[in-house]
N, CA, C and O atoms as a Maestro MAE file, in Angstrom:
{
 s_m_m2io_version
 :::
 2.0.0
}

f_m_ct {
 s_m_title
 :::
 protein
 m_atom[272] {
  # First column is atom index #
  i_m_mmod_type
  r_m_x_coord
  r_m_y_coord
  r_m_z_coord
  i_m_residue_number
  s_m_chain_name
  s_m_pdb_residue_name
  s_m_pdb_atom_name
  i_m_atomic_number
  :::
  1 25 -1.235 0.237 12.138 1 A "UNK " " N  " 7
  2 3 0.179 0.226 11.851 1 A "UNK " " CA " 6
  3 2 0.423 0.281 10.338 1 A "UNK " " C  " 6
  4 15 1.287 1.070 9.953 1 A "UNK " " O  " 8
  5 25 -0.081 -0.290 9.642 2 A "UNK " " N  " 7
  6 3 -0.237 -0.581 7.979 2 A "UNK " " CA " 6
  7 2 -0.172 0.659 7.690 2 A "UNK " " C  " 6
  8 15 0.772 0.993 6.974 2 A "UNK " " O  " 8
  9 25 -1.345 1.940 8.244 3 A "UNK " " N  " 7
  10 3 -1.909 3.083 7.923 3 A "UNK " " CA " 6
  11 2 -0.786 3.742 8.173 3 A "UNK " " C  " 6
  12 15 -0.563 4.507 7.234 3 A "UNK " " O  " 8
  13 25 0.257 3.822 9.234 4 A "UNK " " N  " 7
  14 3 1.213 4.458 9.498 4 A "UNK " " CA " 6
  15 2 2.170 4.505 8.651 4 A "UNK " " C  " 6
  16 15 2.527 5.606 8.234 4 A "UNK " " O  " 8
  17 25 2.747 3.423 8.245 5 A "UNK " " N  " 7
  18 3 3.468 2.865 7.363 5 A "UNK " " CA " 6
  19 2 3.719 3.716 6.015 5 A "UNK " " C  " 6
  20 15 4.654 4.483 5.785 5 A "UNK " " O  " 8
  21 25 2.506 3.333 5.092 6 A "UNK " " N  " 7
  22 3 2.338 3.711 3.873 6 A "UNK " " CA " 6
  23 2 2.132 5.271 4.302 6 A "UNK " " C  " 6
  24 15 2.456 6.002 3.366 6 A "UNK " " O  " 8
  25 25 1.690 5.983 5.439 7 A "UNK " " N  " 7
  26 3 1.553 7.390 5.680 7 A "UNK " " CA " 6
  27 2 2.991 8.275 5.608 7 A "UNK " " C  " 6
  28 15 3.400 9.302 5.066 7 A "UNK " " O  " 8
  29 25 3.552 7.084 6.614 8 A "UNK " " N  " 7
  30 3 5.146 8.052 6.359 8 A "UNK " " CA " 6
  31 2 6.048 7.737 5.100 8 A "UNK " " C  " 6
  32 15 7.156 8.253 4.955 8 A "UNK " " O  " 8
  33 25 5.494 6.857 4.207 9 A "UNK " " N  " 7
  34 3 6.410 6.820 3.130 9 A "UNK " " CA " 6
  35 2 6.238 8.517 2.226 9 A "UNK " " C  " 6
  36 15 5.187 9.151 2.140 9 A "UNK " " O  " 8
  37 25 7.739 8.974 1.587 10 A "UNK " " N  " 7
  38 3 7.678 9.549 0.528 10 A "UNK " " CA " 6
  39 2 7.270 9.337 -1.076 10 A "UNK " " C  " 6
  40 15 7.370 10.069 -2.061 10 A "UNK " " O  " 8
  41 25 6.746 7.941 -0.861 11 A "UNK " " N  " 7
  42 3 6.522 7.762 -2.273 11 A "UNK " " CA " 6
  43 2 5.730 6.871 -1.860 11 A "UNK " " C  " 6
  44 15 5.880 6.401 -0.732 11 A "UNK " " O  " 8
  45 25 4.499 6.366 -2.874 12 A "UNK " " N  " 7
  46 3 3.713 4.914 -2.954 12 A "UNK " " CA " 6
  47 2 4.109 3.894 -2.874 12 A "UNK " " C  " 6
  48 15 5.062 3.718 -3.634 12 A "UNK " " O  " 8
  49 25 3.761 2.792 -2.108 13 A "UNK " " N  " 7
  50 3 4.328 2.012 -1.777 13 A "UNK " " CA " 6
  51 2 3.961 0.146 -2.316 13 A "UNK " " C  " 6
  52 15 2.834 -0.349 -2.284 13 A "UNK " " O  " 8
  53 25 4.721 -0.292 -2.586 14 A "UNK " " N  " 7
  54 3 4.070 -1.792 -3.333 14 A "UNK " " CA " 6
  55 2 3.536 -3.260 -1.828 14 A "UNK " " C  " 6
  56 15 3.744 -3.268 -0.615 14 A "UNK " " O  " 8
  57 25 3.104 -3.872 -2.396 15 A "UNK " " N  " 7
  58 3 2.406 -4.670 -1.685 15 A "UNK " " CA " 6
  59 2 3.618 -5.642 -0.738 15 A "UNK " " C  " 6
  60 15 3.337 -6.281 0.276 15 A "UNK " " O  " 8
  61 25 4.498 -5.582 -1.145 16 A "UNK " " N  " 7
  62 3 5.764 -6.382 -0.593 16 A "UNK " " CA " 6
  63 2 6.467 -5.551 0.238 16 A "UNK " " C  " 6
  64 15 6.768 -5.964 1.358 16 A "UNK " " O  " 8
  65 25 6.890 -4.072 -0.239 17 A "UNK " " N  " 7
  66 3 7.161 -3.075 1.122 17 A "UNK " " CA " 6
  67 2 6.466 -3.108 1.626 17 A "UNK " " C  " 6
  68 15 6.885 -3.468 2.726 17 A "UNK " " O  " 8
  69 25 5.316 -2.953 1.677 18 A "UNK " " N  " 7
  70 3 4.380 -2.758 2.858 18 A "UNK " " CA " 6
  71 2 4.485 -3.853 3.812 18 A "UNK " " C  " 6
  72 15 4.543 -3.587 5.013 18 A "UNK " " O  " 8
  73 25 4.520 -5.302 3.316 19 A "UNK " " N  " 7
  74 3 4.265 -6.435 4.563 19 A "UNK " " CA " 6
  75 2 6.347 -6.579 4.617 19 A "UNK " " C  " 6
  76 15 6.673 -7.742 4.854 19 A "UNK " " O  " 8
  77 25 6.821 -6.206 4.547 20 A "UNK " " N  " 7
  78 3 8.286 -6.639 4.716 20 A "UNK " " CA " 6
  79 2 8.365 -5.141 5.786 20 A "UNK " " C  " 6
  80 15 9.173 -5.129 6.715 20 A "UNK " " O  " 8
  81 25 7.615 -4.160 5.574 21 A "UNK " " N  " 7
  82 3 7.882 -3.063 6.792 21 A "UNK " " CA " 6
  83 2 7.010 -3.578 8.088 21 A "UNK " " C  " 6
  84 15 7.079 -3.174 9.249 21 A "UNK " " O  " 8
  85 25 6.423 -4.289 7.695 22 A "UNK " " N  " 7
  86 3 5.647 -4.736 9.205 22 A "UNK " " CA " 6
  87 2 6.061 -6.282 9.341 22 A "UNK " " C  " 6
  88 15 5.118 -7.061 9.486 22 A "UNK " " O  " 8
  89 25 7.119 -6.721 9.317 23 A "UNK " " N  " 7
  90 3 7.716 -7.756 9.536 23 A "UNK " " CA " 6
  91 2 7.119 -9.235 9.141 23 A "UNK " " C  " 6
  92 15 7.680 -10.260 9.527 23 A "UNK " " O  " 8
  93 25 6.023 -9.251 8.400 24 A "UNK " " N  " 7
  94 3 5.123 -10.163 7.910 24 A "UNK " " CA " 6
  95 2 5.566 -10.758 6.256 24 A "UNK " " C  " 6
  96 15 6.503 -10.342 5.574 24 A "UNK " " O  " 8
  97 25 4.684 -11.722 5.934 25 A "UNK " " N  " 7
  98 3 4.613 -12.446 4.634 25 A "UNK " " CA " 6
  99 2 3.636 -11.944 4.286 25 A "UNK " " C  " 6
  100 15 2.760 -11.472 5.011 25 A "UNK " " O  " 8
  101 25 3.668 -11.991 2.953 26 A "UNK " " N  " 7
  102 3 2.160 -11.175 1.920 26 A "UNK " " CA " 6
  103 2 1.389 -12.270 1.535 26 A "UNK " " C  " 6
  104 15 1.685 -13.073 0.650 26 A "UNK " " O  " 8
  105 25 0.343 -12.276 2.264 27 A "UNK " " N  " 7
  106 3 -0.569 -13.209 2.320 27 A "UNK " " CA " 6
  107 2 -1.869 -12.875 2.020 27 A "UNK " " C  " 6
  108 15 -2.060 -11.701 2.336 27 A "UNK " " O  " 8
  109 25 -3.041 -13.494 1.455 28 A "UNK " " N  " 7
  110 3 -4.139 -13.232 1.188 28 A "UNK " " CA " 6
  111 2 -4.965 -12.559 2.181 28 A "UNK " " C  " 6
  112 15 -6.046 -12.081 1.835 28 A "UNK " " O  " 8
  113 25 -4.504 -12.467 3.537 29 A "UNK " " N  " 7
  114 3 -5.394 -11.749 4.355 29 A "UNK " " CA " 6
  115 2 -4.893 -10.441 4.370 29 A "UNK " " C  " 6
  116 15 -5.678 -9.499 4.263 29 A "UNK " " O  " 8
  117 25 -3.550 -10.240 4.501 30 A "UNK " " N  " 7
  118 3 -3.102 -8.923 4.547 30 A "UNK " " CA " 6
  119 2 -3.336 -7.771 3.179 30 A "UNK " " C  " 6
  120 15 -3.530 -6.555 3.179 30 A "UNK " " O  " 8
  121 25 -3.222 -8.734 2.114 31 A "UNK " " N  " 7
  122 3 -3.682 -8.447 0.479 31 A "UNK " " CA " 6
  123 2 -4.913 -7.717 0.795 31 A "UNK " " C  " 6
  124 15 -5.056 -6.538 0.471 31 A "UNK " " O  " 8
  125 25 -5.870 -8.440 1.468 32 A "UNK " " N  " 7
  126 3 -7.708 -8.146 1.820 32 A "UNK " " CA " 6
  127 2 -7.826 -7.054 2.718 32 A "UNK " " C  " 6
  128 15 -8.645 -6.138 2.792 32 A "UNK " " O  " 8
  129 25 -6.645 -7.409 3.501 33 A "UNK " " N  " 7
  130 3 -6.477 -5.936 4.281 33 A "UNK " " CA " 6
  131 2 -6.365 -4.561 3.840 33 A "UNK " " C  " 6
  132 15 -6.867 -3.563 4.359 33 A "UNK " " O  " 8
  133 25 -5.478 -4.670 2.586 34 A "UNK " " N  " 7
  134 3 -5.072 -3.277 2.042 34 A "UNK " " CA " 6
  135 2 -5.794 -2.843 0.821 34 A "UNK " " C  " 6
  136 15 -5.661 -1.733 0.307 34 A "UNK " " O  " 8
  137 25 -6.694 -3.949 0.317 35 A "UNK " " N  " 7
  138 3 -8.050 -3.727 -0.713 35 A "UNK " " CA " 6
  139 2 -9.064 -3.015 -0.032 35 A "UNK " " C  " 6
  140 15 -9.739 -2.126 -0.552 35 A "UNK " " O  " 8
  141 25 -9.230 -3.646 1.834 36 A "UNK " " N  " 7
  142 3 -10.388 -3.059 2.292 36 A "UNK " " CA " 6
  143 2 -10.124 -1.703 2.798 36 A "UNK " " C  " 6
  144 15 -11.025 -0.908 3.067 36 A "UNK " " O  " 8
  145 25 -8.789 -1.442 2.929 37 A "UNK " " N  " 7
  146 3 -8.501 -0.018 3.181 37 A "UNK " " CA " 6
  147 2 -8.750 0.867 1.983 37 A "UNK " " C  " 6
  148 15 -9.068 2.047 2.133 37 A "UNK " " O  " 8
  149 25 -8.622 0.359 0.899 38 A "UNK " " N  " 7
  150 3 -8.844 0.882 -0.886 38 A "UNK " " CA " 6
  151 2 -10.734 1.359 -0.540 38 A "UNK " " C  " 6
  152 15 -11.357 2.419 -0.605 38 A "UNK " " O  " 8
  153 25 -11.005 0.297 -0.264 39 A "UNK " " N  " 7
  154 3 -12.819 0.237 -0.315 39 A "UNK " " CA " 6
  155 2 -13.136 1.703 0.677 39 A "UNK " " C  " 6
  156 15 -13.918 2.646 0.549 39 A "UNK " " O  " 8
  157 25 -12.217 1.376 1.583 40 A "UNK " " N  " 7
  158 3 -12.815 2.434 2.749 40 A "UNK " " CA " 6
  159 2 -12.316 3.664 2.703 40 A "UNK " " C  " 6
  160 15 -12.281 4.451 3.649 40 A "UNK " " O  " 8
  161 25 -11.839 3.890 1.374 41 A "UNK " " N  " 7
  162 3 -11.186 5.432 1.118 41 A "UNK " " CA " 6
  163 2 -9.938 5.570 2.039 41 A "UNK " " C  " 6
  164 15 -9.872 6.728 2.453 41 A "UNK " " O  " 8
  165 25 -9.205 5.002 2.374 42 A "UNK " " N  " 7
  166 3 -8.283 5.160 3.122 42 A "UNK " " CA " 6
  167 2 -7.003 5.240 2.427 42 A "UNK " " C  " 6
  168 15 -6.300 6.248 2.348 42 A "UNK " " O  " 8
  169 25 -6.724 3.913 1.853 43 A "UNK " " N  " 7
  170 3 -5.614 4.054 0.811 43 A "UNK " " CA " 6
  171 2 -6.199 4.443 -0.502 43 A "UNK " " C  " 6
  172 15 -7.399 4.272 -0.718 43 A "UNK " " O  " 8
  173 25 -5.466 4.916 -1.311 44 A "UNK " " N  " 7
  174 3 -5.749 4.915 -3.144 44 A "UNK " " CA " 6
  175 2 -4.444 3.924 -3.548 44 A "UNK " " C  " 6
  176 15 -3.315 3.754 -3.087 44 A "UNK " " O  " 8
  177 25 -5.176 3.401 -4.595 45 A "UNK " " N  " 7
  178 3 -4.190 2.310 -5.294 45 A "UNK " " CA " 6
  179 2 -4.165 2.344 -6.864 45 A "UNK " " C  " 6
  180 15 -5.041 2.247 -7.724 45 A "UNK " " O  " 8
  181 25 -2.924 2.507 -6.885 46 A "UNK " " N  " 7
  182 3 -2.372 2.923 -8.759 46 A "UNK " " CA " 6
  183 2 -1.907 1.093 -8.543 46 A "UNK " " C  " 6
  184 15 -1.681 0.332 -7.602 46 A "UNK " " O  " 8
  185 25 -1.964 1.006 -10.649 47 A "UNK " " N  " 7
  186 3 -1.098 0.095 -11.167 47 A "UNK " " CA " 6
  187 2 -0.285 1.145 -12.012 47 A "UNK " " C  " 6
  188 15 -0.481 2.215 -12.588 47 A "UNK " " O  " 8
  189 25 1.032 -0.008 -11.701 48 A "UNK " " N  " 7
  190 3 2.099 0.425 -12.186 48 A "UNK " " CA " 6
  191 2 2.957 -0.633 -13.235 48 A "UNK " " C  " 6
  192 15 2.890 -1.854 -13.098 48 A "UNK " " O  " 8
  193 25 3.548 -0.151 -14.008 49 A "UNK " " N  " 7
  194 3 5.061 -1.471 -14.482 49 A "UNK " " CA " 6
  195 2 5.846 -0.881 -14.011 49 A "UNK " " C  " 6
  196 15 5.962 0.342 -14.090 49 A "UNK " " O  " 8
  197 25 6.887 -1.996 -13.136 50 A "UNK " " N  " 7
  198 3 8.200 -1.829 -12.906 50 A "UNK " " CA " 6
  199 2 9.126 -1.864 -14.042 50 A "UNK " " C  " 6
  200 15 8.577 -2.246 -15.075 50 A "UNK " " O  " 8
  201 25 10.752 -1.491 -14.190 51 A "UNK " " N  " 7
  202 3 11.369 -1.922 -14.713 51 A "UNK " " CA " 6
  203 2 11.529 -2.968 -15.590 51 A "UNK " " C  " 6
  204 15 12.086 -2.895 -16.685 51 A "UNK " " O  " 8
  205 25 10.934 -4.138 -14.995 52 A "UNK " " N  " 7
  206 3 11.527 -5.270 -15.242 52 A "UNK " " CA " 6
  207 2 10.112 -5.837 -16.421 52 A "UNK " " C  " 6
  208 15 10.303 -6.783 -17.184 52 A "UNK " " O  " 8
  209 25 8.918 -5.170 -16.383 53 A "UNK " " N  " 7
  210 3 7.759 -4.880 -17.163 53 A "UNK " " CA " 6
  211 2 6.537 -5.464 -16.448 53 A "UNK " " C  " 6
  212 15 5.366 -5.490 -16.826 53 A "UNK " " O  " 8
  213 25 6.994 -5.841 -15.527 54 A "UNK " " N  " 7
  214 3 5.918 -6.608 -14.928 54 A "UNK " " CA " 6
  215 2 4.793 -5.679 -14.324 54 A "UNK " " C  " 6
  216 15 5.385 -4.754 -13.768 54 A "UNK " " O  " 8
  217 25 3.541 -5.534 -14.201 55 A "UNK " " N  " 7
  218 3 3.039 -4.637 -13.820 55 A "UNK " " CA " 6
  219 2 2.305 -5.341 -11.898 55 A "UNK " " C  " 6
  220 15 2.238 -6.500 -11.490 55 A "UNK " " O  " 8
  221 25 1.976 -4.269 -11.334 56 A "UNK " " N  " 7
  222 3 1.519 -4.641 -9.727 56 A "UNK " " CA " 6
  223 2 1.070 -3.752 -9.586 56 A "UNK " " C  " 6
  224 15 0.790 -3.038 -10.549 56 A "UNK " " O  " 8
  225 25 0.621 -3.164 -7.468 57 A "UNK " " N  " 7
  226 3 -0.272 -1.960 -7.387 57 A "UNK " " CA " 6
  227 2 0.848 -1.034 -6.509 57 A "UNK " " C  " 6
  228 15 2.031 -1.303 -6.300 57 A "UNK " " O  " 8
  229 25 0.319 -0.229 -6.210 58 A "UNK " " N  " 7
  230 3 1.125 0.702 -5.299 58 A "UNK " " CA " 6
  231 2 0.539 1.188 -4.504 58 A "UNK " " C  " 6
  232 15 -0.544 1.406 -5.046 58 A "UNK " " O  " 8
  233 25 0.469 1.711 -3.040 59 A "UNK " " N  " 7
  234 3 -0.719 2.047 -2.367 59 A "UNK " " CA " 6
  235 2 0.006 3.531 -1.352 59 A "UNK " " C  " 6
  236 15 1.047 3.735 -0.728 59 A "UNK " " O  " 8
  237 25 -1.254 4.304 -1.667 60 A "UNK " " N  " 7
  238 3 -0.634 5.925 -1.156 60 A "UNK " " CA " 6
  239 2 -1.490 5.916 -0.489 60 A "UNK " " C  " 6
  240 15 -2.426 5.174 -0.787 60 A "UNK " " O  " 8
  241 25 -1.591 6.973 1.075 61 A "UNK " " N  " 7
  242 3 -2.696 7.204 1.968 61 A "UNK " " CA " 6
  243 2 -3.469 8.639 1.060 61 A "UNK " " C  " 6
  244 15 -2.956 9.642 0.565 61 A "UNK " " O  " 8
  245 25 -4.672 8.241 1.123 62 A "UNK " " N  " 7
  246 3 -5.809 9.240 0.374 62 A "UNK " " CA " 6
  247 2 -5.500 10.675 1.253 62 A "UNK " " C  " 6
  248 15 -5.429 10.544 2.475 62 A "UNK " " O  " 8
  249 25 -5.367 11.656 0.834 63 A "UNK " " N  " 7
  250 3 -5.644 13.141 0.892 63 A "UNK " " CA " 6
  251 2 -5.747 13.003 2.339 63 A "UNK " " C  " 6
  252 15 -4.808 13.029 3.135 63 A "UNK " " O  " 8
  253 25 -7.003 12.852 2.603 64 A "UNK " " N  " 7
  254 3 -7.715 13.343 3.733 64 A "UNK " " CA " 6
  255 2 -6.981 12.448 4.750 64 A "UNK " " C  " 6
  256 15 -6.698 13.169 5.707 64 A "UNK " " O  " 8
  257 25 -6.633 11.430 4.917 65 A "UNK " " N  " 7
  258 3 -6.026 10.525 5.751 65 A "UNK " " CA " 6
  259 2 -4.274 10.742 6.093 65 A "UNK " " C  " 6
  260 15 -3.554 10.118 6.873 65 A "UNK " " O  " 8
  261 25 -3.930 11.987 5.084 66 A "UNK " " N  " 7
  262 3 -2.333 12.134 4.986 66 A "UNK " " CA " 6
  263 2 -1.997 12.848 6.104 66 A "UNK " " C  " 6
  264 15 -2.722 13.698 6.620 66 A "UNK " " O  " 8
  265 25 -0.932 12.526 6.482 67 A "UNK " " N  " 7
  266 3 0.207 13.429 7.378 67 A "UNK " " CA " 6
  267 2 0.301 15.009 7.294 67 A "UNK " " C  " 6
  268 15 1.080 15.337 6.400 67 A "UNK " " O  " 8
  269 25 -0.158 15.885 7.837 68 A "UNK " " N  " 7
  270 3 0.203 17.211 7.441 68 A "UNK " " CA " 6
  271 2 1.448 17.658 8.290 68 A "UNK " " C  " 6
  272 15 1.941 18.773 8.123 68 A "UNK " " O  " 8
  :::
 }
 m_bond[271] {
  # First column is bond index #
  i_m_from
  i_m_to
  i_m_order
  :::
  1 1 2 1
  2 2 3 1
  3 3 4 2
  4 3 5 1
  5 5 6 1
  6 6 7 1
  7 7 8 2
  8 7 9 1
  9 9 10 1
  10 10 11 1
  11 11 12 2
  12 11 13 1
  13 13 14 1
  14 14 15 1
  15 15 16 2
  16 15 17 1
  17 17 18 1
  18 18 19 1
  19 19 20 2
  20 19 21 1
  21 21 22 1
  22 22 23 1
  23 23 24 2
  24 23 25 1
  25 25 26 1
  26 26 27 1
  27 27 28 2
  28 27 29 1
  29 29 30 1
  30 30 31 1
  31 31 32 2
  32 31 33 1
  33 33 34 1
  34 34 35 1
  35 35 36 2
  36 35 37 1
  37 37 38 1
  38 38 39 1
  39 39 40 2
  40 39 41 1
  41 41 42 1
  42 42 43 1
  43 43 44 2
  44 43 45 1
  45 45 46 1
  46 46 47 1
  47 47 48 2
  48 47 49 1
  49 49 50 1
  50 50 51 1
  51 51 52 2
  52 51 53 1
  53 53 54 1
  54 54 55 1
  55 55 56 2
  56 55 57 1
  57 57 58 1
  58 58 59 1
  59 59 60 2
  60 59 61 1
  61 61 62 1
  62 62 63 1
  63 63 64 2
  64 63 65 1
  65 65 66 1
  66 66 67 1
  67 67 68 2
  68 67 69 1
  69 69 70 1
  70 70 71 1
  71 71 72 2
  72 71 73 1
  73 73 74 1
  74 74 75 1
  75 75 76 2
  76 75 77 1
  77 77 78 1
  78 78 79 1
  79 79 80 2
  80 79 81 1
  81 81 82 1
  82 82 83 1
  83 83 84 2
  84 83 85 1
  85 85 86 1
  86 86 87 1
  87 87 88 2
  88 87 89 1
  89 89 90 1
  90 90 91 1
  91 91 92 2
  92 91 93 1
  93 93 94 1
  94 94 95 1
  95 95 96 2
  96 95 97 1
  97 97 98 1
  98 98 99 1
  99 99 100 2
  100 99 101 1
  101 101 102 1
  102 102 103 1
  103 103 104 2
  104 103 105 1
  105 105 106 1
  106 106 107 1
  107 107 108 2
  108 107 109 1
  109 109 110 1
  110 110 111 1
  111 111 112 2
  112 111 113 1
  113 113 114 1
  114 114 115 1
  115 115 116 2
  116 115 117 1
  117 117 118 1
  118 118 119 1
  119 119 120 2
  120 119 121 1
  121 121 122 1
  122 122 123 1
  123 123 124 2
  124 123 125 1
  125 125 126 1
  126 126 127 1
  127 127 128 2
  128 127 129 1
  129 129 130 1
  130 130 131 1
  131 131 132 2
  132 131 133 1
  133 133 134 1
  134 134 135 1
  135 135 136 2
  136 135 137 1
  137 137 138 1
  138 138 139 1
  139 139 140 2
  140 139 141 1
  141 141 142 1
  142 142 143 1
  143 143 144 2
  144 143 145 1
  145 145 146 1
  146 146 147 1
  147 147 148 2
  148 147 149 1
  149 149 150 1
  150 150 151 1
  151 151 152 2
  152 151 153 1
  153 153 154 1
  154 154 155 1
  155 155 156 2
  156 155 157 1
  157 157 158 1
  158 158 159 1
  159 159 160 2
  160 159 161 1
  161 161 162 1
  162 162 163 1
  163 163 164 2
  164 163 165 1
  165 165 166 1
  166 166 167 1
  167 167 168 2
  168 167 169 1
  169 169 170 1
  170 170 171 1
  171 171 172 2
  172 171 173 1
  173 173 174 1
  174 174 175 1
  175 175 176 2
  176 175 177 1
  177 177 178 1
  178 178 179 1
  179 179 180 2
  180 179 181 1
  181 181 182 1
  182 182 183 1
  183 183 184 2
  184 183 185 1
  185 185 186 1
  186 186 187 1
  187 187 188 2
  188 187 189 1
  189 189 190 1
  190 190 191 1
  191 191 192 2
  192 191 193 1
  193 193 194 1
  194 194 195 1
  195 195 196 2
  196 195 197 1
  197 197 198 1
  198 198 199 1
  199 199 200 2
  200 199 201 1
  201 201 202 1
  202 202 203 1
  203 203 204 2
  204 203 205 1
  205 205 206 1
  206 206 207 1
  207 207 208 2
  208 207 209 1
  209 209 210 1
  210 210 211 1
  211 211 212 2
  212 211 213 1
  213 213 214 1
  214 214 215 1
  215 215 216 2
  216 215 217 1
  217 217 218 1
  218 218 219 1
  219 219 220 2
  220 219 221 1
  221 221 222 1
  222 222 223 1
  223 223 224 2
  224 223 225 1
  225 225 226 1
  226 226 227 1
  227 227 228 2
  228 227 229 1
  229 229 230 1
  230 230 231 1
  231 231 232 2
  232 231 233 1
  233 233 234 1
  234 234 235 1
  235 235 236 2
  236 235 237 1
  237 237 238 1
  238 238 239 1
  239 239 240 2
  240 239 241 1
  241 241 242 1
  242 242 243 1
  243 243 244 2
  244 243 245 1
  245 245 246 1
  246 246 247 1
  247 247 248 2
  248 247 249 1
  249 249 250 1
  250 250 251 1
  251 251 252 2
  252 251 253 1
  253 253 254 1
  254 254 255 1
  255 255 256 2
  256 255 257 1
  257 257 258 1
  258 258 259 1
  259 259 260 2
  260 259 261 1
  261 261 262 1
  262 262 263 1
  263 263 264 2
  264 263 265 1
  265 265 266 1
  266 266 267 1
  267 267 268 2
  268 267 269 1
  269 269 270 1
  270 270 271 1
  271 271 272 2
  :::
 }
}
């Protein structure tokens, strides 16, 4: 579902959309979740600064894993 998620977004997505689209709290397991999707080539993950300067990650589905 995670994979779906960040698949149909138009843009990269931050660690708080992601668990607020799957109706959850951002918690250290779900965090581990979307690192081990990083590990497993599944997601790619940029840092970014927001606006506000604070910097965080953003997570896009890798190439090969995308929606055609």
């Amino acid at each position: 579902m995670m994979i779906e998620i960040v698949a149909r977004s138009e843009r990269p997505l931050t660690r708080t959309e992601i668990v607020n689209r799957l109706n959850r709290k951002k918690t250290p397991h779900l965090i581990n979740m979307m690192d081990s999707l990083v590990d497993a080539g599944v997601f790619t993950r940029s840092i970014v600064t927001f606006n506000n300067g604070v910097t965080g990650y953003v997570y896009s589905v890798a190439h090969e894993f995308a929606r055609e």
